[in-house]
LOTI-286547 format. One line per 10 residues: number of its first residue (from 1); for each residue x, z, y of N, C-alpha, C, O. Coordinates in nm, 4 decimals. Layout:
N
NUM> X,Z,Y,X,Z,Y,X,Z,Y,X,Z,Y; ...
END
This chain:
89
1> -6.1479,1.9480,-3.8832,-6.2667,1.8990,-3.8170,-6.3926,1.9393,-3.8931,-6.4921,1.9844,-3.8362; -6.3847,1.9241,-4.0005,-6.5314,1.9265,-4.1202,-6.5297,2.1307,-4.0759,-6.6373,2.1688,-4.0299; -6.4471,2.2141,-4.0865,-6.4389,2.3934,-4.0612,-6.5426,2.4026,-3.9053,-6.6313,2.4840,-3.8793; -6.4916,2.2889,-3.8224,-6.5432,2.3159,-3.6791,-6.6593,2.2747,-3.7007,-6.7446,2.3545,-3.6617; -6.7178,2.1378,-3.7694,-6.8664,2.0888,-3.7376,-6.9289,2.1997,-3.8526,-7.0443,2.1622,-3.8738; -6.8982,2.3259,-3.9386,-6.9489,2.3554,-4.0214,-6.9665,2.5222,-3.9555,-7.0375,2.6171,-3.9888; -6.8667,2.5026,-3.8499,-6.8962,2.6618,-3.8093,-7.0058,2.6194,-3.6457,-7.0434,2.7109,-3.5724; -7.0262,2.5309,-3.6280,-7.0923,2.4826,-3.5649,-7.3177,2.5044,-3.6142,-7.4149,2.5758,-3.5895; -7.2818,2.4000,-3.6812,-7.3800,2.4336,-3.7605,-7.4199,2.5585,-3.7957,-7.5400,2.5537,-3.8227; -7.3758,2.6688,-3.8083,-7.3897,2.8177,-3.8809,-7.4283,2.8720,-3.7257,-7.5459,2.8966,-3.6987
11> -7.3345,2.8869,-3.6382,-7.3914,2.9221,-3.4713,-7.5103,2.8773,-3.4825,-7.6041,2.9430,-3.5277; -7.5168,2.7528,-3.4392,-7.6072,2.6884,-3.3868,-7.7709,2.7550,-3.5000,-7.8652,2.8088,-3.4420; -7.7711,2.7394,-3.6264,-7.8869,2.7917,-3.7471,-7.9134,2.9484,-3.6889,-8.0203,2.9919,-3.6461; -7.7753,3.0256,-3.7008,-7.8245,3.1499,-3.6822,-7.8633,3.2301,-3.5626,-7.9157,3.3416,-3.5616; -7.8217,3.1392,-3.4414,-7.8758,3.1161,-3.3060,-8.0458,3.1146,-3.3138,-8.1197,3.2077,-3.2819; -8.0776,3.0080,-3.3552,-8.1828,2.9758,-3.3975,-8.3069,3.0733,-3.4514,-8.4171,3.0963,-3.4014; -8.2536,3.1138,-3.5550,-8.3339,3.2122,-3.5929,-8.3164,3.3650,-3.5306,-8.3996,3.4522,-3.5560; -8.2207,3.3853,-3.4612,-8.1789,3.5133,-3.4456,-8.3112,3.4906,-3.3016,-8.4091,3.5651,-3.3059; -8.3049,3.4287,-3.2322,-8.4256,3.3650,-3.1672,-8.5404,3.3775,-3.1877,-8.6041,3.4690,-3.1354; -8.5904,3.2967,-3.2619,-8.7388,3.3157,-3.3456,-8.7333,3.4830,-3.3841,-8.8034,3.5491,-3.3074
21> -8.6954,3.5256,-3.4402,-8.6829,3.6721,-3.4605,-8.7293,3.7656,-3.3507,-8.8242,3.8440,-3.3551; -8.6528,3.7449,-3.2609,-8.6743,3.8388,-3.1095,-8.8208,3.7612,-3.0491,-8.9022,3.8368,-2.9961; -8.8430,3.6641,-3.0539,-8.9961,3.5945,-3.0151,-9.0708,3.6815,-3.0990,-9.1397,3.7590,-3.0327; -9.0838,3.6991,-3.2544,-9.1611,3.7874,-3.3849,-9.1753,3.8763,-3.3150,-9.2842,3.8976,-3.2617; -9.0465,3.9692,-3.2916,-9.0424,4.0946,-3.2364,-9.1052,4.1387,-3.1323,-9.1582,4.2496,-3.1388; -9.1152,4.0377,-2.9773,-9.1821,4.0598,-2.8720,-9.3475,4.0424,-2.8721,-9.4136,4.0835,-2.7768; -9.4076,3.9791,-2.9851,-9.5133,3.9803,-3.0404,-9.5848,4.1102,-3.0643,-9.6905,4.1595,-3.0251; -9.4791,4.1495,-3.1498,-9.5611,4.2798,-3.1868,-9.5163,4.3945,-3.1380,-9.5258,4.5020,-3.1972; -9.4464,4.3716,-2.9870,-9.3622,4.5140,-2.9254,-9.3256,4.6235,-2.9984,-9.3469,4.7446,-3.0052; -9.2224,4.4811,-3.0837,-9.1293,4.6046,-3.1629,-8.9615,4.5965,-3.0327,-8.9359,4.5847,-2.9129
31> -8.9264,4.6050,-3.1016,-8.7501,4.6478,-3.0592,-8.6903,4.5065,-3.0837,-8.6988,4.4412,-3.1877; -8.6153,4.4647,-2.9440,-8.6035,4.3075,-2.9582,-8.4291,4.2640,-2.9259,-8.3447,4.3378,-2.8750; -8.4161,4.1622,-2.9601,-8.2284,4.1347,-2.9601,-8.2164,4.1513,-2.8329,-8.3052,4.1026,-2.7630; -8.1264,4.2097,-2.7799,-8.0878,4.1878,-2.6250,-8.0265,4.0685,-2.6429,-7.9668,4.0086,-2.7323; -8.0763,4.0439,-2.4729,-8.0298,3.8878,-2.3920,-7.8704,3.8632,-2.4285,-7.8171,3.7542,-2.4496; -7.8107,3.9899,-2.4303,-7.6047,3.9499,-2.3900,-7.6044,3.8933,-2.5294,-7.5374,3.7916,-2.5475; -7.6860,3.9583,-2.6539,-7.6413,3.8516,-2.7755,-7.6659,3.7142,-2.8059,-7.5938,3.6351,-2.8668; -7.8080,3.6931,-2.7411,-7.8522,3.5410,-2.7295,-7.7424,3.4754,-2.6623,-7.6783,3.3887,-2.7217; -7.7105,3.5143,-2.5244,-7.5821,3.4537,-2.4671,-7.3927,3.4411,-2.5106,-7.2996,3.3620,-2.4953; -7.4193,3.5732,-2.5698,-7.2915,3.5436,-2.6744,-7.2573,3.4415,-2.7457,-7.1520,3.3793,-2.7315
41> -7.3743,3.4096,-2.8550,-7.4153,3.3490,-2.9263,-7.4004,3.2023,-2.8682,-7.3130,3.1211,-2.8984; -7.4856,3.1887,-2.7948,-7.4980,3.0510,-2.6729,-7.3257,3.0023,-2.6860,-7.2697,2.9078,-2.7416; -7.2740,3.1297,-2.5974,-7.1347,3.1209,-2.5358,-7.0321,3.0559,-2.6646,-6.9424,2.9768,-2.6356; -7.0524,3.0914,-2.7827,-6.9595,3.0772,-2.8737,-6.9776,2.9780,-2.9381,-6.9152,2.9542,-3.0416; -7.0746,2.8952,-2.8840,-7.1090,2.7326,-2.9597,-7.2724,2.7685,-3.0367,-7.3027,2.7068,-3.1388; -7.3548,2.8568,-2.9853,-7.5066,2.7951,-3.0315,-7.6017,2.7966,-2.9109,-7.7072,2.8587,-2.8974; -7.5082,2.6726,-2.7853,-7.5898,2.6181,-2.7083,-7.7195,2.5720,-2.7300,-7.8234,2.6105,-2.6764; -7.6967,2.4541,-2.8447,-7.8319,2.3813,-2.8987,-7.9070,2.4837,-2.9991,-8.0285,2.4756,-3.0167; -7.8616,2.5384,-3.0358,-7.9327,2.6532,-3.1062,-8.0483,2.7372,-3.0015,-8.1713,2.7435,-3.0027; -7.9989,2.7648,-2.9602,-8.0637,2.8700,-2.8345,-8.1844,2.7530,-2.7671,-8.3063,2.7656,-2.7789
51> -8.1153,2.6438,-2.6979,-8.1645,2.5660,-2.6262,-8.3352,2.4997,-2.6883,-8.4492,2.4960,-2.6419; -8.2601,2.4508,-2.8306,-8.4174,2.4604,-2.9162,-8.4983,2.5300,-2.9498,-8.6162,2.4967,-2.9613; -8.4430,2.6664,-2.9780,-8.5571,2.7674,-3.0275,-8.6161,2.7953,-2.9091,-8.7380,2.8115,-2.9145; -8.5620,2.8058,-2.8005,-8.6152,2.7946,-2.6724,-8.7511,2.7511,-2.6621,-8.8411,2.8351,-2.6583; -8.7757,2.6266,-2.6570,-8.8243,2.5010,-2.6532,-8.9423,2.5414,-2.7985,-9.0498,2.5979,-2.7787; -8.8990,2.5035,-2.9230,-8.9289,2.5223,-3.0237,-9.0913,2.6670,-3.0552,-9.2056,2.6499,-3.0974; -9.0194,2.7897,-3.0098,-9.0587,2.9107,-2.9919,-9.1509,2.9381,-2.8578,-9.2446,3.0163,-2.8416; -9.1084,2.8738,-2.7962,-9.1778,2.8687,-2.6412,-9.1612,3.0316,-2.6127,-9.2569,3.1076,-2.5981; -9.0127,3.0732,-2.6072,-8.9347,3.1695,-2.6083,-8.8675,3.1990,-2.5176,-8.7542,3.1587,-2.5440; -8.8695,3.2628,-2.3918,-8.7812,3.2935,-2.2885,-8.7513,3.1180,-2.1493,-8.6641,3.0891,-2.0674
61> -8.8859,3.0488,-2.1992,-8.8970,2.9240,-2.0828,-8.9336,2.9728,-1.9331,-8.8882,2.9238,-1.8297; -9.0267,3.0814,-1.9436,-9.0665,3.1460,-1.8108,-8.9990,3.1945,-1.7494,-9.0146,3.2134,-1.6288; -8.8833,3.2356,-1.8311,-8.7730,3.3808,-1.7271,-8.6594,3.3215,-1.6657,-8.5468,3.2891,-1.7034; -8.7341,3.3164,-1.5420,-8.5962,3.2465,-1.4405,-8.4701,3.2737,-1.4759,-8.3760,3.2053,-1.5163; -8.4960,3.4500,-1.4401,-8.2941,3.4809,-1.4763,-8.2759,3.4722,-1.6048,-8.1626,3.5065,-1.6388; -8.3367,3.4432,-1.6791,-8.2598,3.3712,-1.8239,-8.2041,3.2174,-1.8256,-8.0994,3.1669,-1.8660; -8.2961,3.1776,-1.7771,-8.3147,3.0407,-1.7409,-8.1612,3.0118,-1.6777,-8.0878,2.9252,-1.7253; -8.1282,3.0855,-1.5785,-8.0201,3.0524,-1.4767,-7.8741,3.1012,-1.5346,-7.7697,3.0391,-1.5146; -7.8841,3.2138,-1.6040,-7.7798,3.2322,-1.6938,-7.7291,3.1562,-1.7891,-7.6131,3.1299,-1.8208; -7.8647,3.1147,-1.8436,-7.8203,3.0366,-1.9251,-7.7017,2.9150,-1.9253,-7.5966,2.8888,-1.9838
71> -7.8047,2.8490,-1.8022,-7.7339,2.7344,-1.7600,-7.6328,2.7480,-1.6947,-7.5764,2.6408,-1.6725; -7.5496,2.8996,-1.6235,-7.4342,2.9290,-1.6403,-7.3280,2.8841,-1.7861,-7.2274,2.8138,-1.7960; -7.3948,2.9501,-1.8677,-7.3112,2.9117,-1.9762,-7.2774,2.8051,-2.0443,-7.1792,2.7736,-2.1114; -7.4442,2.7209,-1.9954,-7.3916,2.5571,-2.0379,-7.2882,2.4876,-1.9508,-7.1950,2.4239,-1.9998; -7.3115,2.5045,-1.7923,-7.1938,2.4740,-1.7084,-7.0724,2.4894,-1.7469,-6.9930,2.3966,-1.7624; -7.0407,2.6503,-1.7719,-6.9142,2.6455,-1.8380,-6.8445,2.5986,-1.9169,-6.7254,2.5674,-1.9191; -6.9780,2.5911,-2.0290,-6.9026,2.5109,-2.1918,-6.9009,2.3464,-2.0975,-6.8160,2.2754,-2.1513; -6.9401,2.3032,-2.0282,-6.9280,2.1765,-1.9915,-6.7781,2.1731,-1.9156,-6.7017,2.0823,-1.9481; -6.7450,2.2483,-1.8382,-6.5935,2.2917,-1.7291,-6.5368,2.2972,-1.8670,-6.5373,2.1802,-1.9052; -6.4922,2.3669,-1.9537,-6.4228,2.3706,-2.0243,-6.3758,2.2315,-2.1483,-6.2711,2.1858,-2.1943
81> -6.5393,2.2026,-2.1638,-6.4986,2.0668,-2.2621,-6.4245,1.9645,-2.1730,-6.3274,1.8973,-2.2077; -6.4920,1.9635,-2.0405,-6.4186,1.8374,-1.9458,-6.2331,1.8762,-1.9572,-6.1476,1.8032,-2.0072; -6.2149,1.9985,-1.9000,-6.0570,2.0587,-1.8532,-5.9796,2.0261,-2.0515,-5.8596,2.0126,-2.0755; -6.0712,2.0228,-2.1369,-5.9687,1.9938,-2.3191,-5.9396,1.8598,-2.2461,-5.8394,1.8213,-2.1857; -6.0965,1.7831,-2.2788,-6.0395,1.6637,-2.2732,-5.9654,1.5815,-2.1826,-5.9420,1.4607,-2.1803; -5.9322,1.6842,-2.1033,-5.8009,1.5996,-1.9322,-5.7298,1.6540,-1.9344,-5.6780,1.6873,-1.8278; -5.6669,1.7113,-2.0864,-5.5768,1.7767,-2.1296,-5.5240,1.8674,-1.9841,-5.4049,1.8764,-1.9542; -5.6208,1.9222,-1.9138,-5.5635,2.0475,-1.7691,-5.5891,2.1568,-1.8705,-5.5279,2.2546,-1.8276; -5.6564,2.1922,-1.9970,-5.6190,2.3458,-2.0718,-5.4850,2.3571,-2.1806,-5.4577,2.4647,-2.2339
END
């Protein structure tokens, strides 16, 4: 349990900044993270990561189809946590 809330934490931090980073970057139209890694990222447990720097950064709030993807992926991680815990996975 302490490996999961600790690899948790590390997603979620480097989510975070990997975030703020690509916000830096779109600042000064340099060369910026593509979206599939933010969502990777998302996908693999740095929901709240993403979700804050979001918020935080005032980073990708305008862009619908980010917006909607996103919340694809939170849906999912939600289908999936529900289907552990009703032991159906």
């Amino acid at each position: 349990m302490k490996v999961l809330l600790l690899y948790f934490l590390f997603v979620n931090c480097f989510t975070f900044l990997l975030t703020g980073y690509d916000k830096f970057q779109a600042r000064r139209h340099k060369r910026r993270i593509p979206e599939i890694v933010l969502f990777l990222l998302a996908f693999i447990g740095g929901t709240i990561g993403l979700l804050t720097a979001m918020f935080f950064f005032r980073h990708k709030t305008a862009k619908t189809t980010f917006i909607m993807k996103f919340s694809y992926v939170i849906i999912v991680q939600i289908v999936v946590i529900y289907l552990k815990m009703t032991n159906n996975i």
